[in-house]
C-alpha positions as CSV (number, residue, x, y, z in Angstrom):
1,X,2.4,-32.1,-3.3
2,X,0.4,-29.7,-1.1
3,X,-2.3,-26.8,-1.9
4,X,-2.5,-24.0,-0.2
5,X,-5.7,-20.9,-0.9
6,X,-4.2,-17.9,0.9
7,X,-6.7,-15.4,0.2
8,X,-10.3,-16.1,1.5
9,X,-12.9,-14.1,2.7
10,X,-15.6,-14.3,5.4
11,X,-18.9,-12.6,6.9
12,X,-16.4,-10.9,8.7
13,X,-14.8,-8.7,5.9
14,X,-17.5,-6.6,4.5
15,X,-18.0,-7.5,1.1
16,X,-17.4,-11.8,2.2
17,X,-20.7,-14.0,2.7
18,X,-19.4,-17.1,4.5
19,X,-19.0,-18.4,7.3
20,X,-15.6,-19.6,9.0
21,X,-17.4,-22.9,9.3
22,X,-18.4,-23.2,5.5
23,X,-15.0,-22.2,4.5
24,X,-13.2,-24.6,6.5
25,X,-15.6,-27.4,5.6
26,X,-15.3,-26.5,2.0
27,X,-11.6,-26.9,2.0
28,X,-11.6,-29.8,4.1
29,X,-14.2,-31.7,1.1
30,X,-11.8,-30.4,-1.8
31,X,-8.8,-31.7,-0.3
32,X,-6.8,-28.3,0.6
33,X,-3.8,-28.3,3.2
34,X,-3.3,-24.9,4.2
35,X,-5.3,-21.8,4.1
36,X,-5.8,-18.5,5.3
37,X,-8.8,-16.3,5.9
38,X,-7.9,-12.6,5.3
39,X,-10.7,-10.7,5.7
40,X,-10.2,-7.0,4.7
41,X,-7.8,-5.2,8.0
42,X,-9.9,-8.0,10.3
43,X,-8.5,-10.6,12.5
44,X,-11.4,-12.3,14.0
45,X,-12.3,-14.8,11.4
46,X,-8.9,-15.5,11.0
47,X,-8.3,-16.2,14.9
48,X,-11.7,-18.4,14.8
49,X,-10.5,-20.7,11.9
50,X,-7.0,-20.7,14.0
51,X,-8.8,-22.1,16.4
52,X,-11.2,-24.8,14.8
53,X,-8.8,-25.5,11.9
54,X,-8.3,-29.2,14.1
55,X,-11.6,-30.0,14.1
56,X,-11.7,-29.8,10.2
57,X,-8.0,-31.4,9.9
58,X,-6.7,-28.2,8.0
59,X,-3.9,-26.5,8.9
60,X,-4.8,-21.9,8.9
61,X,-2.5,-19.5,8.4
62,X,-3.6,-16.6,10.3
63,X,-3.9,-14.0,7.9
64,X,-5.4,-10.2,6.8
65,X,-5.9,-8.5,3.9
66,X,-4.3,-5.0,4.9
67,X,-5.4,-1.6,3.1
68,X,-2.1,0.1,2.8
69,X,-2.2,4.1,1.4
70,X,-1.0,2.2,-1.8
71,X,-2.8,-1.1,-2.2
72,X,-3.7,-4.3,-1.2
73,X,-1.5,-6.3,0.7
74,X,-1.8,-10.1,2.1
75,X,-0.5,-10.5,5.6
76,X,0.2,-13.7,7.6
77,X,1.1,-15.4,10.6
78,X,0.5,-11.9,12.6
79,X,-2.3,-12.3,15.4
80,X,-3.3,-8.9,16.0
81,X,-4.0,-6.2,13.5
82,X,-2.3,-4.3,11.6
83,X,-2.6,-0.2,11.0
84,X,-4.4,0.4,8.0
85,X,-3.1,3.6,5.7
86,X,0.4,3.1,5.9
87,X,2.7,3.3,2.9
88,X,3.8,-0.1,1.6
89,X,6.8,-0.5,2.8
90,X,6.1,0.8,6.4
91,X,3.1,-2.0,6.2
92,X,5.8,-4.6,5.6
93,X,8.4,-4.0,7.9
94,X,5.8,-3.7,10.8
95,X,4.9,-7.2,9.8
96,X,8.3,-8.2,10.1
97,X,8.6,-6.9,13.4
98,X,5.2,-9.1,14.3
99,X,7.6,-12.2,12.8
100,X,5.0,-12.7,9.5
101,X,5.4,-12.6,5.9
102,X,3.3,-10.9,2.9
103,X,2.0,-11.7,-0.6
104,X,1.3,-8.8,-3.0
105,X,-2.9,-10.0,-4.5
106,X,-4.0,-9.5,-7.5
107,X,-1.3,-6.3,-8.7
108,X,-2.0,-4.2,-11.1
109,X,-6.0,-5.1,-11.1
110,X,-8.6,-2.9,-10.9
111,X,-12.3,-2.2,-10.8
112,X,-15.1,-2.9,-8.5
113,X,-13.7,-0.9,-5.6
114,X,-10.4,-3.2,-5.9
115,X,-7.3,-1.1,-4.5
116,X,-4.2,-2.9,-6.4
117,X,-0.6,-2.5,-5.9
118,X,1.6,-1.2,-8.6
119,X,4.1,-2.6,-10.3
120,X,6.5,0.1,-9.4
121,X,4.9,-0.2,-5.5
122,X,5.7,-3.0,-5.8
123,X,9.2,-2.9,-7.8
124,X,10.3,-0.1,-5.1
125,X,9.5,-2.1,-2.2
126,X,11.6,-5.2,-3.3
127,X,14.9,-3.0,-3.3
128,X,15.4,-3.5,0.3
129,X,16.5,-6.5,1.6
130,X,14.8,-6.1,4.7
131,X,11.2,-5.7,2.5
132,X,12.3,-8.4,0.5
133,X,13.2,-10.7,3.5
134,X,9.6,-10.7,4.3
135,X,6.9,-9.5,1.0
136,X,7.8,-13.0,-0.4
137,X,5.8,-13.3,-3.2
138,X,2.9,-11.8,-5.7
139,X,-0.2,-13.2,-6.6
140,X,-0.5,-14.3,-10.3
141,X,-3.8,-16.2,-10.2
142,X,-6.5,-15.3,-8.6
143,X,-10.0,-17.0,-9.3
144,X,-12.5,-14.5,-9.0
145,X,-10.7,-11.1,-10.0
146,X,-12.8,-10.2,-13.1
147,X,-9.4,-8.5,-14.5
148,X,-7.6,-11.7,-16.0
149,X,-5.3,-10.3,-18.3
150,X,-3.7,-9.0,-15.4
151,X,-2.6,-12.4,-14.8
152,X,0.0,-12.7,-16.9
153,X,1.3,-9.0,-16.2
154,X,1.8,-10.5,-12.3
155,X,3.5,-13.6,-13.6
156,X,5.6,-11.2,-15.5
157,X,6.4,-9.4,-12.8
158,X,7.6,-11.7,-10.6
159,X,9.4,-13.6,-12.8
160,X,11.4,-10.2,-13.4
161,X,11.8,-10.0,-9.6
162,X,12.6,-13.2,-8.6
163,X,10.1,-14.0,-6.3
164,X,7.5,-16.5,-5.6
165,X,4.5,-16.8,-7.3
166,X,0.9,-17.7,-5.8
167,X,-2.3,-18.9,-6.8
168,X,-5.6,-18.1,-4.7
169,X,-9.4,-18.2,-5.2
170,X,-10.0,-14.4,-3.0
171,X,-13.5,-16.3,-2.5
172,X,-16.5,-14.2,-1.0
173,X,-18.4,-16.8,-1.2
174,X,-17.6,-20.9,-0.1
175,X,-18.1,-22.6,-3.2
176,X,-15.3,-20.7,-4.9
177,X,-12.5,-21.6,-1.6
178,X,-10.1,-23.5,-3.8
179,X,-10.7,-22.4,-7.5
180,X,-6.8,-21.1,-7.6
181,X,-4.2,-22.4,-5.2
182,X,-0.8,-22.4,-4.7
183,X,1.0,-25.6,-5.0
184,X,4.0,-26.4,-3.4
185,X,6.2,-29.4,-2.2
186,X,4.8,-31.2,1.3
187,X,1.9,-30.2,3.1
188,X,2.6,-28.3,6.1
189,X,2.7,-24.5,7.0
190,X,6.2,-25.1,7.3
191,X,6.7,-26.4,4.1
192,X,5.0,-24.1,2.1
193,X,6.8,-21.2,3.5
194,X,10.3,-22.8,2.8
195,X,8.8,-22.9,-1.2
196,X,7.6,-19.4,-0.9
197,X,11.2,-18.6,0.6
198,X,13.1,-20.6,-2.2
199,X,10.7,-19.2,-5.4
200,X,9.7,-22.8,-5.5
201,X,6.0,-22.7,-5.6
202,X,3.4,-22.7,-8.6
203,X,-0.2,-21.8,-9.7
204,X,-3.2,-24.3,-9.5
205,X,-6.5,-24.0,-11.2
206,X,-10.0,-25.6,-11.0
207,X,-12.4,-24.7,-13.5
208,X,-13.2,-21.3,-14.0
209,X,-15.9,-19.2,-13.2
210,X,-17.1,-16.7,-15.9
211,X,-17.9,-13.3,-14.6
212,X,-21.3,-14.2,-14.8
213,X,-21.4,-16.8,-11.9
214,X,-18.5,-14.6,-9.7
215,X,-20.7,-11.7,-9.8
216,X,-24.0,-13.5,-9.5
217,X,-22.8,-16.2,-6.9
218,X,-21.6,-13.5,-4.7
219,X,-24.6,-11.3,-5.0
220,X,-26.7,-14.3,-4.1
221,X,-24.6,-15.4,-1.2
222,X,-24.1,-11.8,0.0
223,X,-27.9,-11.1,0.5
224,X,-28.6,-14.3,1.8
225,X,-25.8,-14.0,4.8
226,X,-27.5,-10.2,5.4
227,X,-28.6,-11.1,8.8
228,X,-26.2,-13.1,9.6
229,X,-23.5,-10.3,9.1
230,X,-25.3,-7.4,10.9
231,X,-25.2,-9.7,13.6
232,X,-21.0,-10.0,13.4
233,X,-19.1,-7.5,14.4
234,X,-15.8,-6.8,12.0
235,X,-12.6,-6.6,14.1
C-alpha cells in the first residue's frame, strides 16, 4: 500500500513555517510516497518541491490550497495559479480546463481564520457531472484541524456522496507532515489518482497531537522561521 499527505504547508503560504527542504526530508524519513505542498493560492513551493522531489525519492503532486468566495478548496496537478474569489464551482471547472483534480479540506470546520466549505457547497457542486469528473473527493481526517468532531460529519458526507475520502496532516509546521494520510493501493501518482477516481482510498493516522502541541508547535516554528519568511516572497 502507498501513503499519500496532500495537504502541506510551507514558508511560502502565510501562516506555514517550513521549508520545502524540511518537508520533503520529513516525508522522505517517515516513509510517504506522494505529497503535495499547497500553500494558500501559491505555487512556488509547490513548483520547488516539483522540482527537488528526485533528490528526496518522493514523488509531489503540484498542488494549492485555493480561496474560493465559498471555501477552501485543494487543487492539483495545475502549474500556474489559480484566481482566487471565484464561486466553487467556477474554481473547479477552471481546474478541469488546466487538466487537475480537487479535494474538498477540512468541510464544515471552522475557527482560527479557517474558511470551510459547506455541506450544501459542497452537495450543489457534485450535481454536475462535469464538477464531479474532477472535485474527486473530501477530506475526512485532517491532523491538525482543532475541529475534530467535524470528522465524522465529512466521512458522513462523502459516504452519502459517493466519493473518495482523504486523510492529510494540513502541517504548518514539518514535524506534523504525515500525521493523517491517505492510503491507497500502489505507490505512484498514478495510482493514487485511479483510487481517488474509483472511491477506493482510506484514512491513515499517526498519533495525535492535542491542541496543545498543534497550537504551541506552530507558534514556536512560526516565530522561529520569521526571517526566513520575510525574506520569501508568496507567489
Amino acid at each position: 500500500m502507498g501513503f499519500a499527505d496532500l495537504h502541506i504547508h510551507t514558508i511560502y503560504s502565510y501562516d506555514g513555517s517550513a521549508s520545502v527542504d524540511a518537508v520533503l526530508n520529513r516525508a522522505r524519513s517517515i516513509g510517504l510516497d506522494v505529497i503535495a505542498i499547497t500553500d494558500h493560492d501559491g505555487i512556488k513551493g509547490s513548483l520547488m518541491a516539483l522540482a527537488l522531489a528526485t533528490k528526496y525519492d518522493i514523488q509531489v503532486i503540484p498542488g494549492i490550497e485555493v480561496t474560493t468566495s465559498e471555501g477552501d478548496l485543494l487543487v492539483f496537478d495545475v502549474t500556474e495559479k489559480i484566481p482566487r474569489g471565484l464561486p466553487l464551482i467556477d474554481t473547479v471547472l477552471k481546474v478541469g480546463e488546466k487538466g487537475g483534480f480537487c479535494i474538498a479540506p477540512h468541510p464544515m470546520a471552522s475557527g482560527f481564520g479557517m474558511r470551510s466549505l459547506s455541506a450544501d457547497s459542497i452537495l450543489l457542486a457534485l450535481r454536475r457531472p462535469d464538477v464531479a469528473s474532477v472535485l474527486l473527493g473530501i477530506e475526512t481526517y485532517n491532523a491538525t484541524v482543532l475541529a475534530r468532531r467535524k470528522h465524522d460529519h465529512a466521512h458522513i458526507l462523502a459516504e452519502q456522496l459517493g466519493v473518495a475520502e482523504t486523510g492529510s496532516s494540513d502541517a504548518h509546521v514539518a514535524a506534523a507532515v504525515g500525521l493523517g494520510a491517505t492510503e491507497f493501493e500502489g505507490h505512484t501518482k498514478k495510482d493514487l489518482l485511479k483510487a481517488l477516481r474509483a472511491g477506493t482510498t482510506s484514512i491513515y493516522k499517526q498519533k495525535e497531537w492535542n491542541s496543545a502541541r498543534i497550537l504551541g508547535s506552530w507558534a514556536a516554528n512560526y516565530a522561529g522561521s520569521a526571517f526566513t519568511r520575510l525574506t520569501h516572497e508568496t507567489s
